[in-house]
N, C-alpha and C positions, 0 to 999 in steps of 0.2 A: 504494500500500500504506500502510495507516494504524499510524502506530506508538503503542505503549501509552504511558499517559503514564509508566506505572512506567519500563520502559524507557528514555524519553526523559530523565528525572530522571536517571537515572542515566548515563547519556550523556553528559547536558550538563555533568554534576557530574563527567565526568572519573574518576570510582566514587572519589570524595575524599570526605570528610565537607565539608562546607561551612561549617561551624562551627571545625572545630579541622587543617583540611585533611592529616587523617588518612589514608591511602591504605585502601580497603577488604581489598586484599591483607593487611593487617598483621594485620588484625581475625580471630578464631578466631567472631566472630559477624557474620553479612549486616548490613548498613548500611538503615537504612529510611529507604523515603520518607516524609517529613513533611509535617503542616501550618504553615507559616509562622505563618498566621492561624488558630489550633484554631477546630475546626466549632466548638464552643460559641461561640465568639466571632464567630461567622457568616462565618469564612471557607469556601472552596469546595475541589474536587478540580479547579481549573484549574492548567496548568502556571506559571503565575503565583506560587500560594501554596504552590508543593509545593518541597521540596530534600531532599536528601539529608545523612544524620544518621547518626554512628555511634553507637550505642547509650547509651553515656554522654552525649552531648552530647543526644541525643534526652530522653533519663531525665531529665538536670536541666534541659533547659530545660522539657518538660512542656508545658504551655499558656500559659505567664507571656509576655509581651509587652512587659515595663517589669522593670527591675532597680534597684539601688542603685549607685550609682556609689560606689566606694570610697575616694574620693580626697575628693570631694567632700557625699558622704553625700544627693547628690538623688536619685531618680529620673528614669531616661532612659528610652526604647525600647532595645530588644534588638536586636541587628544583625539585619538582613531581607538574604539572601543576593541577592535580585531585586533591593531598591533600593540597596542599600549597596554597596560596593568593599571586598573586604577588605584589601587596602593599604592604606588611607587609618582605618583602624578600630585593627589589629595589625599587632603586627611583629614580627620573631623573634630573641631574644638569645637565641645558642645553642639549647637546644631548647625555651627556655620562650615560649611566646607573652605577649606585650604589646602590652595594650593601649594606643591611641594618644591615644584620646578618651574624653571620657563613657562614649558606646557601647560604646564598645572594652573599657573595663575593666570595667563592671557584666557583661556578657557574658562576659568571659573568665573573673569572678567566679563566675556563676552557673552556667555551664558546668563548671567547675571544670575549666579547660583545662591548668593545672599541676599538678595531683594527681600525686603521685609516682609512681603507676604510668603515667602518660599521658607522663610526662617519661622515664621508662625506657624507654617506646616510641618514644620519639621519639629517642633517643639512641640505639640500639639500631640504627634505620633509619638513621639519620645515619652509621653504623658501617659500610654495606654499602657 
């Protein structure tokens, strides 16, 4: 029996955002599959460049690929949930995610993974 890759995305992804590892449950909207690599930028619909995204993290990352690292004010790559470890990227003081690297903080930047509503959610579940 062949599984969909929709399906298997979200399987594999545990139904978490892979970005700000937000539990879909939490979410009052479905969590989408994404492209890692946006078609424009020629990536494909293989389970390679797909994850799962909740809606915010999906909205600001968009198609961007390279961010601004804040600390350092270069350009890095954006964390790729396929190649990267999110341990080795972020970390978590209390409910705010931190970034650990480059990577870690342009991303958690551009994601706007501490936005105050995201931090309410996250404290909220922390609560249960």
């Amino acid at each position: 029996m062949m599984v969909l890759p929709r399906k298997e995305v979200r399987r594999r992804a545990n139904t978490q955002c892979e970005y700000c590892m937000l539990p879909e449950e939490a979410s009052e909207v479905t969590f989408h599959v994404e492209h890692i690599l946006a078609k424009q930028h020629g990536g494909d619909d293989s389970l390679s460049n797909l994850a799962l995204a909740c809606d915010r993290c999906n909205f600001c990352k968009g198609p961007n690929l390279s961010a601004i690292d804040p600390t350092t004010n270069e350009i890095v790559t954006l964390f790729h949930p396929r190649h990267d470890k999110w341990s080795e990227h972020f970390t978590m003081q209390g409910v705010e995610i931190v970034g650990i690297t480059p990577c870690g903080r342009a991303t958690a930047n551009l994601l706007q993974m501490n936005a105050p509503k995201r931090v309410q959610l996250r404290a909220a579940l922390d609560r249960r």
